[in-house]
C-alpha positions in Angstrom: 0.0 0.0 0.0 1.0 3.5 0.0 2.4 4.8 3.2 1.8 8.7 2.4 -1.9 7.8 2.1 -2.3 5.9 5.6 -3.1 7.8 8.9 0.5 8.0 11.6 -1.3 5.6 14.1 1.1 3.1 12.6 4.5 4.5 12.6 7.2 2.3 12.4 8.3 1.3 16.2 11.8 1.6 17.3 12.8 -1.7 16.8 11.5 -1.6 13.2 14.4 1.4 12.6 17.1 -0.4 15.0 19.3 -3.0 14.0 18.7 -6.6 15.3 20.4 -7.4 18.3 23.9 -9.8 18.4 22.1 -12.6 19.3 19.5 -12.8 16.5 22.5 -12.3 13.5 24.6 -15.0 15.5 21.2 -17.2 15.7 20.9 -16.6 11.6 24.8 -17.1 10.7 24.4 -20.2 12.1 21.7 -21.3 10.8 23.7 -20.5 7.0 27.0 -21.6 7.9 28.5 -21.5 11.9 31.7 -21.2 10.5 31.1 -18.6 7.8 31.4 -14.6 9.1 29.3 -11.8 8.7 30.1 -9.0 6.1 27.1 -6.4 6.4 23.9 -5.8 8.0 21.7 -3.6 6.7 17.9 -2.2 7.0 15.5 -3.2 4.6 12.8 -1.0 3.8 9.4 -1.2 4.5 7.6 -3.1 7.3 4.8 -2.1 10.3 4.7 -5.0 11.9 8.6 -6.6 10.8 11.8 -5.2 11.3 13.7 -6.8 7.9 17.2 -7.0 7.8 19.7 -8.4 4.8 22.4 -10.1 6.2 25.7 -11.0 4.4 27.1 -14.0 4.8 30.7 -15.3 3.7 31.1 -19.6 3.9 33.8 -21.7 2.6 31.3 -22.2 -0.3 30.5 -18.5 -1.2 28.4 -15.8 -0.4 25.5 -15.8 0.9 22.5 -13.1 1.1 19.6 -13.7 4.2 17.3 -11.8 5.4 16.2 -11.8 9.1 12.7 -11.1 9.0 11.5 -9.8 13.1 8.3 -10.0 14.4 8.8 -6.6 16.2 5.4 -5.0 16.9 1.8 -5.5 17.2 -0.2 -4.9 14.5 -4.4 -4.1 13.5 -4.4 -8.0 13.2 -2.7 -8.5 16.7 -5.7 -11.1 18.0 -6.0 -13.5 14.7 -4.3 -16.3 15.6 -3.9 -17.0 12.0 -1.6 -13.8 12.2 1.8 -15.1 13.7 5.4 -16.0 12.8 4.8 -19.9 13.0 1.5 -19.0 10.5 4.1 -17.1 8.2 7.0 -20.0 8.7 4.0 -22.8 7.7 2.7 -20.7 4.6 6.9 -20.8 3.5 6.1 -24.7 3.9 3.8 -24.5 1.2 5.7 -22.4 -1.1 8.7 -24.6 -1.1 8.8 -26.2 -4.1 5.9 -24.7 -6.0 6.4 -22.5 -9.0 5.6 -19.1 -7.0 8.4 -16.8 -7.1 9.1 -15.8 -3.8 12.1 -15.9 -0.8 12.3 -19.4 1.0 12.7 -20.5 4.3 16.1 -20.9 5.9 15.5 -21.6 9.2 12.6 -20.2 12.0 12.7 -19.1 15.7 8.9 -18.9 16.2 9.1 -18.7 20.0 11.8 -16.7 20.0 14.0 -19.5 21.7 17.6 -18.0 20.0 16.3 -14.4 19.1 14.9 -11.5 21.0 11.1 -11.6 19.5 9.7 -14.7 16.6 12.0 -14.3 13.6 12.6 -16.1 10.5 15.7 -16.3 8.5 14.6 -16.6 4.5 16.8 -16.4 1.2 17.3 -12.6 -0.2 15.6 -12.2 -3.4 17.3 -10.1 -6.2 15.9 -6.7 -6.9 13.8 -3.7 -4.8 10.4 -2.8 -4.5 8.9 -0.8 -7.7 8.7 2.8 -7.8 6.9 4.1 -11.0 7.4 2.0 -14.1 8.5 3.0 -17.0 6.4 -0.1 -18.8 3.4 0.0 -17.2 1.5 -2.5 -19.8 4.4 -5.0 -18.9 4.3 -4.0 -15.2 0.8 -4.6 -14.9 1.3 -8.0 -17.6 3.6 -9.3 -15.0 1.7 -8.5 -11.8 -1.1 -10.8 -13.0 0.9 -13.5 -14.4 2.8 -14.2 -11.2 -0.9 -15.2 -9.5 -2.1 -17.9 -11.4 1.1 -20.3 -10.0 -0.1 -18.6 -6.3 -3.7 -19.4 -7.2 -2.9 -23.2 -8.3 -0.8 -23.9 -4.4 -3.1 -27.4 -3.4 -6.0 -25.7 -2.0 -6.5 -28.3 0.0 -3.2 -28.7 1.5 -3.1 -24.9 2.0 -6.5 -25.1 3.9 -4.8 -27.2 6.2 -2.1 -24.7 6.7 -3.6 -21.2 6.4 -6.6 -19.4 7.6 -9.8 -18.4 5.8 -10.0 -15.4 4.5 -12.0 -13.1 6.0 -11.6 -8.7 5.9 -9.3 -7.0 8.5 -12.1 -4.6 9.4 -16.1 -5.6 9.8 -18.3 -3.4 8.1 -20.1 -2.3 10.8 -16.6 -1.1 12.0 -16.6 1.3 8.8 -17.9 5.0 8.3 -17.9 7.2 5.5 -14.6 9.2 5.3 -14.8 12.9 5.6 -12.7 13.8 2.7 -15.6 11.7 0.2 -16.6 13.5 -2.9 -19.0 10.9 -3.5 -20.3 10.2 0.6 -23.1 8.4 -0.8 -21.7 5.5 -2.6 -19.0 5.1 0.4 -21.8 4.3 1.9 -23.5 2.3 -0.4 -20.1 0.6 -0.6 -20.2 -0.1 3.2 -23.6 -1.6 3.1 -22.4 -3.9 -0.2 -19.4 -5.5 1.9 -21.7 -6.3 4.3 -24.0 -9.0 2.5 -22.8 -12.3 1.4 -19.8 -12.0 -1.0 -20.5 -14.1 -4.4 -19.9 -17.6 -4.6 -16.4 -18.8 -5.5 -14.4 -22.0 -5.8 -11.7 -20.7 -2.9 -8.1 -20.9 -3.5 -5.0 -20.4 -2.2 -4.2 -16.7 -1.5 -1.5 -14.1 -1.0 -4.0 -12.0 0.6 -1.8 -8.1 1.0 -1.1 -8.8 -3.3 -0.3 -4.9 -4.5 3.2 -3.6 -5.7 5.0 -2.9 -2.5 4.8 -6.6 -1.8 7.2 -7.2 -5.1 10.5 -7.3 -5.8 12.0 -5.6 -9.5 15.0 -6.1 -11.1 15.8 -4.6 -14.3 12.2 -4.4 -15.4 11.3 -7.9 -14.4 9.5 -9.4 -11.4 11.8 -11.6 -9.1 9.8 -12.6 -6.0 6.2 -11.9 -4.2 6.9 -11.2 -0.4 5.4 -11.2 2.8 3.2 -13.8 3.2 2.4 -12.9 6.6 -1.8 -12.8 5.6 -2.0 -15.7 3.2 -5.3 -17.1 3.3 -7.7 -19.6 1.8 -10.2 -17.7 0.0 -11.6 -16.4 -3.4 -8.9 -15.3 -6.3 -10.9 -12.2 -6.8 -9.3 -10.9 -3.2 -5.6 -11.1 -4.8 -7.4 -8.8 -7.9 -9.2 -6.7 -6.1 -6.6 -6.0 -3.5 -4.2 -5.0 -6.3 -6.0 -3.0 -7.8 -7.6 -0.8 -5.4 -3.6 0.0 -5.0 -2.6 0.4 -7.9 -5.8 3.2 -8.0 -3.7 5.0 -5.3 -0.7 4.6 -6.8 -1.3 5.3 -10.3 -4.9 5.9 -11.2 -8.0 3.7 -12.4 -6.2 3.2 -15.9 -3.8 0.7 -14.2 -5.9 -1.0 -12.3 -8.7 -1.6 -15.6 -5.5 -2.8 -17.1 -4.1 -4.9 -14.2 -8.1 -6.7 -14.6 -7.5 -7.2 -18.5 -4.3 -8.8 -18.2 -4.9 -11.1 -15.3 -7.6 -12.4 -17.7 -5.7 -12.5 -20.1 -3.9 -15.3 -18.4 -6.9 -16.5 -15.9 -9.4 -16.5 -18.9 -12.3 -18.0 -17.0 -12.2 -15.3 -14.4 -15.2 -13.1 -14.2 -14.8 -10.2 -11.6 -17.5 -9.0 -9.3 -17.4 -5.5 -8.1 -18.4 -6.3 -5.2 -14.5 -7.2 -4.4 -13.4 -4.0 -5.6 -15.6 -2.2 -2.8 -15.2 -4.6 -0.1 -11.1 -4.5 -0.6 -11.0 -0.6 -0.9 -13.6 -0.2 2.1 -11.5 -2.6 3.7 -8.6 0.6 3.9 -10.8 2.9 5.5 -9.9 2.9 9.4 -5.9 3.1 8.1 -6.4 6.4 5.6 -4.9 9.6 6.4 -8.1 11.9 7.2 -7.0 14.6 5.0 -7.7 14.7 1.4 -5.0 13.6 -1.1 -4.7 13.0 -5.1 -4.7 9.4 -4.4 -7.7 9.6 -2.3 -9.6 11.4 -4.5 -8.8 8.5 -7.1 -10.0 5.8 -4.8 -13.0 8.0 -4.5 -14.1 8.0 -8.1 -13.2 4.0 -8.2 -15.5 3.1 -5.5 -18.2 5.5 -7.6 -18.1 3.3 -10.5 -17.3 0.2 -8.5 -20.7 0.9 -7.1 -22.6 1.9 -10.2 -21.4 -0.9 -11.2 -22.9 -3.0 -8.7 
């Protein structure tokens, strides 16, 4: 998501700015290599409810890039059990192996046995999160052809594994932001996430799928992260999701063509608006109050979204 568009009420903590202590980058050296040394430590960005490190290691056998991923911080999601670092570690489990691009599990301290708070150690994938493309059609092309091999993880292994989905925020929780050009279908939005979402074979899901959760190198898409959310649930989360950021991020022309090419490669996929309003109300107790460009974008997409409806 865009940070500049959420309210301060979840500034990074302390220990999301601070490096991790001695005793978690001993824990992950040795997990790589106990005789290898450490070259570099360094932040990562990004992260609420992680502090992310990459860690440089050097072993008889090469170099190796980590990073330590910390469970630093409570977070909106704070009482789903579903939301934890041995959930995370498991959802890693399913990945390994599959055709999904994304970092995989090196070793886990769940219960924080080695480290000072539940950490993982995973593989560093090449390249940096996305700032404005210079291809969009082929940034967009990618973005929907990396969730058909997400989609396809063994549902029914990955029920045993993952949570249902289900929204971060209630809609009786929602209200009709101030800075609304449109109050009345944010409104009508809020009533629509409230009835019974259509029906849907469910799938395995990334859950938090929008551009900040990718990694770019070069012009191509290396690796899908954070897993922290993955779910069981309907595909049409993963689409709608996106697109309600990519609204924010670069207007309602991305995310129509986000929706063209992910059926373009997901051909029997029929989207229901009803996603696109129950994702973007789904934002509304994290927006900043005041009124922004990107707001006023998301504005005019739930107005059509609901039209639409």
């Amino acid at each position: 998501m865009i940070d500049a568009v959420f309210s301060g009420h979840h500034d990074h903590s302390a220990m999301v700015r601070e490096g991790p202590p001695p005793a978690a980058v001993h824990w992950a050296l040795r997990a790589v290599d106990p005789n290898g040394r450490i070259l570099a430590v360094e932040p990562l960005a990004g992260g609420i409810s992680h502090a992310n490190h990459a860690i440089r290691i050097e072993t008889g056998d090469g170099i190796f890039d980590v990073v330590l991923r910390r469970w630093v911080r409570a977070c909106p999601q704070e009482d789903d059990t579903g939301f934890s670092a041995e959930q995370e570690a498991a959802t890693y489990g399913l990945l390994a192996g599959s055709a999904v691009r994304a970092p995989r599990l090196v070793a886990s301290d769940t219960g924080a046995a080695e480290c000072d708070v539940p950490s993982l150690l995973l593989t560093r994938e090449p390249g940096e999160a996305p700032g404005r493309p210079t291809d969009m059609t082929g940034f967009l092309a990618q973005l929907a052809a990396a969730l058909p091999a997400i989609h396809s993880i063994d549902p029914d292994l990955a029920a045993r594994v993952v949570p249902p989905f289900r929204p971060y925020y209630e809609a009786g929780a929602l209200s009709v932001p101030g800075w609304a050009r449109t109050p009345s279908a944010w409104a009508r939005a809020i009533d629509i996430a409230a009835t019974p979402p259509p029906a849907t074979r469910p799938t395995f899901i990334h859950r938090d799928y929008h551009p900040g959760n990718t990694l770019w190198a070069d012009g191509r898409l290396t690796a899908v992260v954070d897993w922290t959310t993955a779910s069981i649930g309907p595909p049409a989360v993963d689409v709608a999701h996106m697109r309600a950021n990519l609204v924010m991020a670069f207007g309602i022309e991305a995310a129509d063509g986000f929706l063209a090419a992910y059926r373009a490669v997901a051909p029997e996929y029929a989207h229901d608006p009803h996603w696109d309003l129950r994702s973007t109300v789904d934002f509304l107790p994290e927006l900043s109050p005041e009124p922004k460009p990107e707001l006023d974008r998301l504005d005019e997409f739930v107005a059509r979204a609901a039209a639409a409806f």
